[in-house]
Biopython code that builds the backbone (N, CA, C, O; Angstrom):
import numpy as np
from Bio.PDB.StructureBuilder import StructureBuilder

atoms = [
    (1, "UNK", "N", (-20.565, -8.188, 27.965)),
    (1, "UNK", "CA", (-20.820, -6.770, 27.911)),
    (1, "UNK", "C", (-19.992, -6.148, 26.783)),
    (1, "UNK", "O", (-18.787, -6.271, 26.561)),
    (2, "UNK", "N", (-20.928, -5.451, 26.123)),
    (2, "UNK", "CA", (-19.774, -4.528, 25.075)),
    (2, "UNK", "C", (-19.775, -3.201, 25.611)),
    (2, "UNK", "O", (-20.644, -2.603, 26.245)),
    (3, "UNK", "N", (-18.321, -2.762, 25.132)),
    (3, "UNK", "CA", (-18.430, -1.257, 25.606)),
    (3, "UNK", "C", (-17.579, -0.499, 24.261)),
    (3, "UNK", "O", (-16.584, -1.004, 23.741)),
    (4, "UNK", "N", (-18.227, 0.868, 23.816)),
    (4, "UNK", "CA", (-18.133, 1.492, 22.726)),
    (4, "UNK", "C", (-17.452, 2.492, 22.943)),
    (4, "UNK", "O", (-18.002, 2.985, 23.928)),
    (5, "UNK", "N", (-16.359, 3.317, 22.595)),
    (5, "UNK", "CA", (-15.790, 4.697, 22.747)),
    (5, "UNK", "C", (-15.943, 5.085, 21.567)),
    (5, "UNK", "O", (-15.625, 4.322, 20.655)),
    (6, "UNK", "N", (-16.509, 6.464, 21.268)),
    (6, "UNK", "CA", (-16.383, 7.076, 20.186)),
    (6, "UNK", "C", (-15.551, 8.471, 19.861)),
    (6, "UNK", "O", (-15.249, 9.396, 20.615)),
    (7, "UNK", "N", (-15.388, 8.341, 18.957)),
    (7, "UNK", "CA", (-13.973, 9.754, 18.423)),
    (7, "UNK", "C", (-14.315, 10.324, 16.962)),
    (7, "UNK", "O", (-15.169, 9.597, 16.455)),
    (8, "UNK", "N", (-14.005, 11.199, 16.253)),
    (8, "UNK", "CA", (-14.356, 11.604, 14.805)),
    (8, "UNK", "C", (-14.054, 10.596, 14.122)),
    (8, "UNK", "O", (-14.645, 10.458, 13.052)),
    (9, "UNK", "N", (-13.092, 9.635, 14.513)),
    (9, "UNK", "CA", (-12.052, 8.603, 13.318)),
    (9, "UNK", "C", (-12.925, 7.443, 13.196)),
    (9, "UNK", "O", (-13.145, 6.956, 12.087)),
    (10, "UNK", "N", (-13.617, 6.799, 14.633)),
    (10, "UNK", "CA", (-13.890, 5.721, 14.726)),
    (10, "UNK", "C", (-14.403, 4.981, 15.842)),
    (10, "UNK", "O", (-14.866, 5.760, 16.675)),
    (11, "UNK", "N", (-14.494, 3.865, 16.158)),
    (11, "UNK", "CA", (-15.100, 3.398, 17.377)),
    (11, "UNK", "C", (-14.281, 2.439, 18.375)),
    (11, "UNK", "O", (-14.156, 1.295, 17.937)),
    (12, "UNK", "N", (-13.713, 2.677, 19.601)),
    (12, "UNK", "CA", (-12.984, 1.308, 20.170)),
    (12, "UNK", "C", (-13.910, 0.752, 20.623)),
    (12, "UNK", "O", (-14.638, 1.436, 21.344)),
    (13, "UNK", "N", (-14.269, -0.665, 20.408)),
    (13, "UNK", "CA", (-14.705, -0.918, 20.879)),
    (13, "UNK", "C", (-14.074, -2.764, 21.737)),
    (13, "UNK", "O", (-13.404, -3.591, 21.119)),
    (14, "UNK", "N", (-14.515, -2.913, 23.080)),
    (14, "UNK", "CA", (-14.686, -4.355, 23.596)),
    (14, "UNK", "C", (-15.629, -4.954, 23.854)),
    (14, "UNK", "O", (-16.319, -4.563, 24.796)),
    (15, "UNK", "N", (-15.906, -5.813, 23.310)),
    (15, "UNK", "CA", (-16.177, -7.105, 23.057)),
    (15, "UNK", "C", (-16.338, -8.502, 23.328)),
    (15, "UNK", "O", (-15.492, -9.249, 22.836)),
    (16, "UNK", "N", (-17.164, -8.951, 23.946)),
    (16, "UNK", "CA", (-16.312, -10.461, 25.081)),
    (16, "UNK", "C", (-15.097, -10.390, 25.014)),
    (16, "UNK", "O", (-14.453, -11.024, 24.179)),
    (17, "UNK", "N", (-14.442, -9.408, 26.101)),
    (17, "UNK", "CA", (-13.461, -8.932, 26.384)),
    (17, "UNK", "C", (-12.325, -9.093, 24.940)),
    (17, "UNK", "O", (-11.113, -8.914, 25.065)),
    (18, "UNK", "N", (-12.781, -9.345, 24.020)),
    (18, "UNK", "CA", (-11.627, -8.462, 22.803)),
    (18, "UNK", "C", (-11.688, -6.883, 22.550)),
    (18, "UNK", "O", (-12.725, -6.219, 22.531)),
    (19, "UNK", "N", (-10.688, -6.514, 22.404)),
    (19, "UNK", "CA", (-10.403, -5.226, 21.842)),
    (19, "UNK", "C", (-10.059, -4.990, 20.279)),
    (19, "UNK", "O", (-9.331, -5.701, 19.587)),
    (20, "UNK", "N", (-10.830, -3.699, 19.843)),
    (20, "UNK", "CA", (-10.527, -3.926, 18.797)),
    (20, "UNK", "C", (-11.187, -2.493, 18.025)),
    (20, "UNK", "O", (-12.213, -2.006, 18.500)),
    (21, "UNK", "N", (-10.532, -1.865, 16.818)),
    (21, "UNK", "CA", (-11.039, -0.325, 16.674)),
    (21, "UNK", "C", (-12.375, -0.610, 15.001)),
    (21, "UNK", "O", (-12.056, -1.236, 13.991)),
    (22, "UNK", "N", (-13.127, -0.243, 15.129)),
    (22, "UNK", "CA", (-14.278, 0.466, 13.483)),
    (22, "UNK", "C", (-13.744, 1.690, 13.340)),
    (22, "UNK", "O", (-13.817, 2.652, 14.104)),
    (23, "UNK", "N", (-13.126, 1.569, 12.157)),
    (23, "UNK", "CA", (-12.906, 3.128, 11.125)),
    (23, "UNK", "C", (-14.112, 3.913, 10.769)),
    (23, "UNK", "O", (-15.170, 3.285, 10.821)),
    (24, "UNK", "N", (-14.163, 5.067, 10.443)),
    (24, "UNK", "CA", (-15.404, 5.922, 10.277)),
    (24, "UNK", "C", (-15.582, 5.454, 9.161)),
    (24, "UNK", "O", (-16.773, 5.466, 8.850)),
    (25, "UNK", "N", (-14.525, 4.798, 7.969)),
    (25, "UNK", "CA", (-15.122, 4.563, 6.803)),
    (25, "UNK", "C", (-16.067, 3.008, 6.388)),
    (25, "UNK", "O", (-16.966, 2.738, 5.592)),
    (26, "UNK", "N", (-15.283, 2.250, 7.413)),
    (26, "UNK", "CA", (-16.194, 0.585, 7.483)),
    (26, "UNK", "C", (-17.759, 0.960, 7.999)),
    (26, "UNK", "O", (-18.794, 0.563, 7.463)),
    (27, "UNK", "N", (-17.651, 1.804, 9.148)),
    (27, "UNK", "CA", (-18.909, 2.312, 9.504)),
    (27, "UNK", "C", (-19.867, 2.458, 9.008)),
    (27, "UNK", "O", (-20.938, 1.892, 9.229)),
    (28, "UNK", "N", (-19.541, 3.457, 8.060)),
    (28, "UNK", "CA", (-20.090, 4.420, 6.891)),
    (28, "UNK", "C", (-20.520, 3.409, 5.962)),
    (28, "UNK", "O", (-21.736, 3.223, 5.916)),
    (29, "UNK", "N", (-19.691, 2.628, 5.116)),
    (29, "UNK", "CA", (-20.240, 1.686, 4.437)),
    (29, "UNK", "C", (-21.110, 0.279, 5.059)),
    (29, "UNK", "O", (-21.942, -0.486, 4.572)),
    (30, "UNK", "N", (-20.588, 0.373, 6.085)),
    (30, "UNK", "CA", (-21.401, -1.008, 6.379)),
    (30, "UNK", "C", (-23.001, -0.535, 7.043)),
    (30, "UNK", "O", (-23.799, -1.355, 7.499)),
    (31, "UNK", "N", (-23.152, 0.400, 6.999)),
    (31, "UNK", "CA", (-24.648, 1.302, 7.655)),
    (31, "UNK", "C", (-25.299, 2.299, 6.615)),
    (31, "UNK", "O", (-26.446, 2.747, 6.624)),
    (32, "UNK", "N", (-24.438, 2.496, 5.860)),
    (32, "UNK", "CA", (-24.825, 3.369, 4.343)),
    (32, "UNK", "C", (-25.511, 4.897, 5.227)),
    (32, "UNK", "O", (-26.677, 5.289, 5.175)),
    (33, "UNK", "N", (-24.674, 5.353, 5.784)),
    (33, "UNK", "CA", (-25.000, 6.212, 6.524)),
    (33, "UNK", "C", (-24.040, 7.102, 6.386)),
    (33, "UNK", "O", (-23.011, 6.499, 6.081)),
    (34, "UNK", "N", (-23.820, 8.517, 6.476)),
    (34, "UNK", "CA", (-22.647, 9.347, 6.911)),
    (34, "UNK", "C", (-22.532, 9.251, 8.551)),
    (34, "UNK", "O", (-23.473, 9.172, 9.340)),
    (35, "UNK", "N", (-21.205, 9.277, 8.832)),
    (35, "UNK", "CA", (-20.830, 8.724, 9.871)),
    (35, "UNK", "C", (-21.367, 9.884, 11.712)),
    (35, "UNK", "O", (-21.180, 9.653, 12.906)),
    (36, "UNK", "N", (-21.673, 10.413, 11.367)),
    (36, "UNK", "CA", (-22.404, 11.403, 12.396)),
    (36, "UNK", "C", (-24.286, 11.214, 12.546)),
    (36, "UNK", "O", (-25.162, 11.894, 13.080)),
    (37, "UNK", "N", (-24.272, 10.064, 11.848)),
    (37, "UNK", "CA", (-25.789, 10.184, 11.753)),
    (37, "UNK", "C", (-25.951, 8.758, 12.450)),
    (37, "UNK", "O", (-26.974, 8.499, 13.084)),
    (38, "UNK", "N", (-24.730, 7.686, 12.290)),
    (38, "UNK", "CA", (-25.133, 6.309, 12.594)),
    (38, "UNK", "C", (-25.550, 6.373, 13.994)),
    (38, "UNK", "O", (-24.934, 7.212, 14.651)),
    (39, "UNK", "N", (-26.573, 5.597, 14.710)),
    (39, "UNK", "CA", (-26.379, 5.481, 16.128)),
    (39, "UNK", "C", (-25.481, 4.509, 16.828)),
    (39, "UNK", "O", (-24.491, 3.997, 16.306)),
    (40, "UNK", "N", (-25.897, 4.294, 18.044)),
    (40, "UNK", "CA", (-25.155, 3.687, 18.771)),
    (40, "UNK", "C", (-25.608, 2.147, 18.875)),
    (40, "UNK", "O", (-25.018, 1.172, 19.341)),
    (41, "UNK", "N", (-27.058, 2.300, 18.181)),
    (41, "UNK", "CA", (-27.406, 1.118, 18.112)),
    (41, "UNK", "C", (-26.935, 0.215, 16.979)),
    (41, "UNK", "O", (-26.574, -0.960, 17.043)),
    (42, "UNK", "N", (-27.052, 1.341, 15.525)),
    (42, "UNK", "CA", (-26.064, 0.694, 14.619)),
    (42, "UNK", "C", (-24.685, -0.325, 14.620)),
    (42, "UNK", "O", (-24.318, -1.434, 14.231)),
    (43, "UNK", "N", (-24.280, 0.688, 15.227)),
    (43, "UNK", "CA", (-22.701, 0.052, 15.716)),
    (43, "UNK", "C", (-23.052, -0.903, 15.981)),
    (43, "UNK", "O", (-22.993, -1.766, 15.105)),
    (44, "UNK", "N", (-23.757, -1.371, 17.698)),
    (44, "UNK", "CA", (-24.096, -2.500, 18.488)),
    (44, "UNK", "C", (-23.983, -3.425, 17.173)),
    (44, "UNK", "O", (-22.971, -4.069, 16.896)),
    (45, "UNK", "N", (-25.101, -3.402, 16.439)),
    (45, "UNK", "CA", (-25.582, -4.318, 14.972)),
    (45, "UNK", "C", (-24.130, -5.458, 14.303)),
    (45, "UNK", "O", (-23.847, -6.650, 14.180)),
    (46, "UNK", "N", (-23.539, -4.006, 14.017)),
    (46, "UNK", "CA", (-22.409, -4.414, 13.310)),
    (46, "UNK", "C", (-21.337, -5.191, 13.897)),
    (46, "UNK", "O", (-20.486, -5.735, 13.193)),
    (47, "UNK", "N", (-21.350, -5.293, 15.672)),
    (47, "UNK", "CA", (-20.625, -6.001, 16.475)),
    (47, "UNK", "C", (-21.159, -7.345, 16.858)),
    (47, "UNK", "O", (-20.368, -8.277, 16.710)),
    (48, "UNK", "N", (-22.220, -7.594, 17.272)),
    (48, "UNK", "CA", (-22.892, -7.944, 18.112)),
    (48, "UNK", "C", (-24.028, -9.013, 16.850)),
    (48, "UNK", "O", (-24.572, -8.465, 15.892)),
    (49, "UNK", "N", (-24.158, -10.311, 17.099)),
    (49, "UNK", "CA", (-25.268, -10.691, 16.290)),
    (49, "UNK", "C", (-26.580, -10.428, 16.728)),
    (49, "UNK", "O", (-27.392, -10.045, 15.886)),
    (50, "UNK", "N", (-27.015, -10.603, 18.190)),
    (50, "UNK", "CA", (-28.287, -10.427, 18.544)),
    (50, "UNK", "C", (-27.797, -9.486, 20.011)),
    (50, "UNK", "O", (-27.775, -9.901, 21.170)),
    (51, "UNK", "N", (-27.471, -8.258, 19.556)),
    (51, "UNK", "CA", (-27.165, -7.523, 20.661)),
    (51, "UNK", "C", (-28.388, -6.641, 21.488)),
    (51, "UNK", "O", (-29.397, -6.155, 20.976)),
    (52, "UNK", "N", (-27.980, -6.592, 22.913)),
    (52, "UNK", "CA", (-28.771, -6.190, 23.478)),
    (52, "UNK", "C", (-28.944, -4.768, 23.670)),
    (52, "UNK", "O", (-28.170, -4.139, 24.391)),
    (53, "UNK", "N", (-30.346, -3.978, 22.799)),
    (53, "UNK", "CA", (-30.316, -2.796, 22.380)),
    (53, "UNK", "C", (-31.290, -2.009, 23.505)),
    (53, "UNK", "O", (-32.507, -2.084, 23.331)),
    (54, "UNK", "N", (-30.779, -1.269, 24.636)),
    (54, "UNK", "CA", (-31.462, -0.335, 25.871)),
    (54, "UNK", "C", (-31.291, 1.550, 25.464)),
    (54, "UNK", "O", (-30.504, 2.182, 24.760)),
    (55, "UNK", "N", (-32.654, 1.994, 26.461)),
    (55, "UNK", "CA", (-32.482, 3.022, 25.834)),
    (55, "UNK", "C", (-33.137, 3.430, 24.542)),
    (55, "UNK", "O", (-33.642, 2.620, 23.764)),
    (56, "UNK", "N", (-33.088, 5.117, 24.303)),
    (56, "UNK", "CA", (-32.801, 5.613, 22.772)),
    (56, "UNK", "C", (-31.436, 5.210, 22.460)),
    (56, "UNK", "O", (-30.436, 4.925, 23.119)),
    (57, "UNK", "N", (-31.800, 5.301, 20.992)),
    (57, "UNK", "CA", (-30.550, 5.246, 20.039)),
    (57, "UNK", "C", (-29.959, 6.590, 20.113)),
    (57, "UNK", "O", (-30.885, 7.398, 20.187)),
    (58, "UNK", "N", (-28.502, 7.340, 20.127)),
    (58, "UNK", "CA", (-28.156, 8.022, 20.116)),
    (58, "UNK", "C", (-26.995, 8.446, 19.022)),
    (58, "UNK", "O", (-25.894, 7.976, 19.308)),
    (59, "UNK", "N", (-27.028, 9.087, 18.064)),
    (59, "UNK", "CA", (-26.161, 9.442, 16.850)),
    (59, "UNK", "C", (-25.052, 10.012, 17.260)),
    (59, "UNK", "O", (-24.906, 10.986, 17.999)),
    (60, "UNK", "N", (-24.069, 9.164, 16.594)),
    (60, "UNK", "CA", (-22.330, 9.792, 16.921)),
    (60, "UNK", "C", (-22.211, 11.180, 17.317)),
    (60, "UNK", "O", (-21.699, 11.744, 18.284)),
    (61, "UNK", "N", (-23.156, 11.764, 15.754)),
    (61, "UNK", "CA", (-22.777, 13.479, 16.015)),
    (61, "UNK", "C", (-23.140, 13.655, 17.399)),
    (61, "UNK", "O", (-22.433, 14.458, 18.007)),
    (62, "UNK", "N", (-23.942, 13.177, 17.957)),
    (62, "UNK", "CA", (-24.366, 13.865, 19.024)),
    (62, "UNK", "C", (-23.730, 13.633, 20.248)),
    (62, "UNK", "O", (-23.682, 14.507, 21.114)),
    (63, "UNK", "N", (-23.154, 12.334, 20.408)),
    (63, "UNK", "CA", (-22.321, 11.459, 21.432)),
    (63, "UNK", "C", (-20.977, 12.197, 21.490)),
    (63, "UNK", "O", (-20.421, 12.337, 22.579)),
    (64, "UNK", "N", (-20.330, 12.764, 20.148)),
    (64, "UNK", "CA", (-18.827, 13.149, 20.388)),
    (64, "UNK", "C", (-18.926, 14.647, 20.506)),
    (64, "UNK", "O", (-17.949, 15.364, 20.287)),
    (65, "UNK", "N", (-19.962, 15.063, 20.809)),
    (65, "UNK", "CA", (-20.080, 17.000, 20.586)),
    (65, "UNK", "C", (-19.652, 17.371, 22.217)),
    (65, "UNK", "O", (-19.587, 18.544, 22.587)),
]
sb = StructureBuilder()
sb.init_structure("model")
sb.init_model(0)
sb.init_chain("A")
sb.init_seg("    ")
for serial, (resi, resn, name, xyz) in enumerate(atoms, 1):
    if name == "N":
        sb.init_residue(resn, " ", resi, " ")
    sb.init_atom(name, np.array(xyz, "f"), 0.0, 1.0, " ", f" {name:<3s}", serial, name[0])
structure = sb.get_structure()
């Protein structure tokens, strides 16, 4: 199971139980996105090789408001 926290800075996220933080700026570049626009599925992407994507996708901006 992964689990994601999000904040203006960045993402904690765990991981088959590792811990571990994404900066808004790795984000940003690794999604070529400004960082309020990426979703949640993005992220998943960037963690996860074949992650399991449920649900809409939901954009930071909208998750940390």
């Amino acid at each position: 199971m992964t689990t994601l926290a999000f904040d203006d800075h960045g993402v904690d996220v765990v991981y088959e139980g590792t811990e571990f933080r994404l900066e808004r700026d790795l984000i940003e570049e690794a999604t070529e996105k400004p960082y309020h626009e990426v979703t949640d599925h993005d992220v998943l992407k960037i963690v996860a090789k074949q992650p399991t994507l449920r649900g809409e996708p939901r954009q930071i901006g909208d998750i940390i408001d």
